[in-house]
C-alpha positions, 0 to 999 in steps of 0.5 A: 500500500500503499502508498504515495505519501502525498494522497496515501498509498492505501487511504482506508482498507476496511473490510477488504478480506470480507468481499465475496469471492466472485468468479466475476469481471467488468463490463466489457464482457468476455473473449480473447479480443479481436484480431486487429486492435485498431480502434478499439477504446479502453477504459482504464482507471488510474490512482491518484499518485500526483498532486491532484486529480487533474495533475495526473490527467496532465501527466499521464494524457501524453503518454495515452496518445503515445500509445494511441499513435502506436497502436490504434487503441484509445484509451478512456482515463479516469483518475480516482482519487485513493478515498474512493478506487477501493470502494469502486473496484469492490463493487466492480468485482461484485457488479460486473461494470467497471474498467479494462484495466485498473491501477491497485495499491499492491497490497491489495493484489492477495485479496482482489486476486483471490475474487477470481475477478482478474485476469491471470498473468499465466505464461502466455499472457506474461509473455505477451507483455514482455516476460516476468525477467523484465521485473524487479523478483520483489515487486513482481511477488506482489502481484496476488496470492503466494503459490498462485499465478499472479493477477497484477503486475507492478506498474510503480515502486515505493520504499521506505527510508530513513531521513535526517536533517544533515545540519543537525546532524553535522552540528551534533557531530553525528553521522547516519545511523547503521543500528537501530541502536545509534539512531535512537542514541543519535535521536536523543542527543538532537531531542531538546523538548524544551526548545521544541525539537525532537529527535524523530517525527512519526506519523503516529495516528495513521494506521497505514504507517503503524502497519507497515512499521509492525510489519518491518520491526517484526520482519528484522525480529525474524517474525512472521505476521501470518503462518501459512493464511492464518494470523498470528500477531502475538509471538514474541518477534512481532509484540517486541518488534511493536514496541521497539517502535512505540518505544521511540515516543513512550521510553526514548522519548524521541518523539512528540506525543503530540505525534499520535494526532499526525494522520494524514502522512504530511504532518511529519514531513513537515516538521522536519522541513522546518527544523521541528524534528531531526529524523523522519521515516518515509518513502521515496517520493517525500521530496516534493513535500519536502521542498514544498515546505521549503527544504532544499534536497541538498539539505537532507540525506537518506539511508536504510530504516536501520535494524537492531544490532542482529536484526534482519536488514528489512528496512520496507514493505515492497509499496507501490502500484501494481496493474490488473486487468478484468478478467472478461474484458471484451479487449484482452489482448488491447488490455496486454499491450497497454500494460506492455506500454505501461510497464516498458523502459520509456514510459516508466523513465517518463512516469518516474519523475513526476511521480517519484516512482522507484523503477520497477523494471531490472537494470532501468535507473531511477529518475524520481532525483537528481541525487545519485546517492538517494537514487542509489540508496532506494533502489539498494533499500527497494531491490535488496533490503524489501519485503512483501506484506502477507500475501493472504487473503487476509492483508487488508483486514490484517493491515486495518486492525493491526494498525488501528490497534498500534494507533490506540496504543500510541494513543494511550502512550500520549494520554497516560506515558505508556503502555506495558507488553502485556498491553501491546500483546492484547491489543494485537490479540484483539486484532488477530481475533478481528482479523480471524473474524474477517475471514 
């Protein structure tokens, strides 16, 4: 999911586990698609990943009449902004009326794969978008259930990173952190509450962060959040890995209290920007935010979300975008070569900028910066120190309770100082049994 930051990866998932599994597809009916595609028009519904809806239409309008040049295929674009493409691709699962192709949060895939409503990318319907090889492996194994044959592909990558403010750091006389350990000792030495400045910011109201740092401290825990399709949010890799992370408001006291109010994702940011926060966690497309607010590039570094000194160097989910078309689409074979288009080297060297996209192809160079080290560090943190969120049937209820209840105890550790370990195991029971429920 997720996200982009600037309109959220994944605005709320609720219930998504919960859709009737419907062997069904959209409006464009059935077959394999005519011989010549020329003339045929596609319906395509895209995320909200620029400023505005009609930021995206700008953006993305040329590369449609590229295609269209090229082929003979129109294609019909609709934005959707994230606060309602779930809701509209649930009830085009269930209805029957919807797009030839359709943008997902990634998270998504395991559960949408699962409706039987998406088309297979089985041998031939890969090969007839240029082959799996072209994809980076991790972002490719986002695409549906694990063991099944994928139903989306990866269309834009995301990544956390660690970001710190290079004033701050070099004033201190501290460099980037490689631990968990040193970032929290260098979270502390910057923390002057007195003076306003904390050592962290963290998005701690929204329950898409809080998920996706349950998912990563457990990850370099060596902690598994489901075994097999069933959940278990209580062994002792995740409820320690939970704390670490609350930890950083409630016993390092390196992040503003006030931070369990920060929701919509741009809060934290904006701190750092102005100096409020010496450290911040976020993806790769936070720049534009960044000098938004007036933070210069060359005022800030990144490196990998440190893990525990042993730990397992997961340092994000794999976030990001991924494609999908509807199964009995009338225009499969116009819907293959559009996700060809959109998943080819021009057009994601193109999308990439505005966008703020790790490639998502093998061997294709990152153009959402102009700073090789940035560039370098995501695509490193992307390829090789990522991992997928469960791909199960149940990702979406378990990315709902587990972060609502990471939200209620950073709630708690604002209001009351802390929360104990037996506190932060019952609420993670609670939300296996919700996510159970689900089911």
């Amino acid at each position: 999911m997720y996200f982009p930051r600037r309109k959220k990866l994944a605005a709320a998932i609720v219930g998504a586990a919960s859709i009737a599994l419907l062997a069904t597809g959209c409006s464009s009916g059935g077959g394999s698609g005519a011989s010549s595609d020329k003339g045929t028009t596609l319906t395509y519904w895209a995320s909200n990943q620029g400023t505005s809806l009609a930021n995206d239409k700008a953006v993305l309008t040329p590369e449609l009449k590229k295609f269209e040049k090229q082929t003979g295929i129109k294609v019909n674009l609709e934005v959707v902004g994230w606060n309602n493409l779930q809701t509209r691709i649930n009830t085009a699962v269930t209805s029957g009326v919807g797009p030839d192709v359709v943008n997902i949060g990634n998270t998504w895939a395991p559960y949408l794969s699962a409706t039987g409503a998406f088309l297979p990318y089985d041998t031939a319907n890969m090969a007839a978008i240029g082959g799996k090889g072209k994809f980076v492996e991790t972002a490719l194994a986002t695409g549906g259930e694990e063991g099944k044959t994928v139903t989306s592909v990866p269309l834009y990558g995301l990544a956390y990173g660690l970001y710190y403010n290079k004033k701050m750091f070099a004033d201190a006389g501290l460099t980037a952190p490689t631990t968990w350990e040193e970032m929290v000792s260098d979270a502390k030495k910057l923390t002057d509450s007195s003076k306003g400045v904390w050592g962290m910011g963290l998005e701690a109201g929204s329950y898409t962060e809080n998920v996706h740092f349950a998912f990563i401290t457990a990850e370099q825990n060596g902690a598994a959040l489901f075994k097999g399709t069933k959940p278990d949010f209580t062994s002792g890799g995740v409820v320690s890995g939970v704390e670490r992370y609350l930890d950083l408001m409630q016993t390092d006291k390196v992040v503003n209290p006030s931070n369990a109010q920060y929701t919509n994702g741009t809060e934290a940011s904006a701190d750092f920007a102005k100096g409020k926060v010496a450290m911040i966690v976020n993806q790769d497309n936070a720049g534009p935010n960044l000098e938004a607010d007036g933070m210069a590039a060359s005022d800030y570094g990144v490196v990998a979300i440190p893990a525990p000194a042993g730990g397992k160097k997961i340092s994000s989910g794999i976030q990001g975008i991924n494609l999908s078309v509807f199964k009995n689409t009338k225009h499969k074979d116009a819907a293959l070569k559009f996700v060809k288009f959109m998943t080819s080297e021009a057009t994601q060297g193109v999308l990439g900028r505005p966008y703020a996209s790790i490639p998502v192809l093998k061997g294709v160079a990152p153009t959402f910066t102009s700073d090789a080290a940035i560039a370098k560090t995501f695509s490193d943190i992307y390829n090789n120190a990522s991992k997928p969120y469960p791909l199960v049937p149940l990702e979406g209820a378990f990315e709902t309770n587990v972060g609502n209840a990471v939200n209620n105890l950073f709630a708690t550790i604002a209001t009351k100082g802390s929360v104990s370990t037996s506190d932060i195991k019952a609420g993670l029971q609670s939300a296996e049994d919700k996510t159970n429920a689900a089911g």
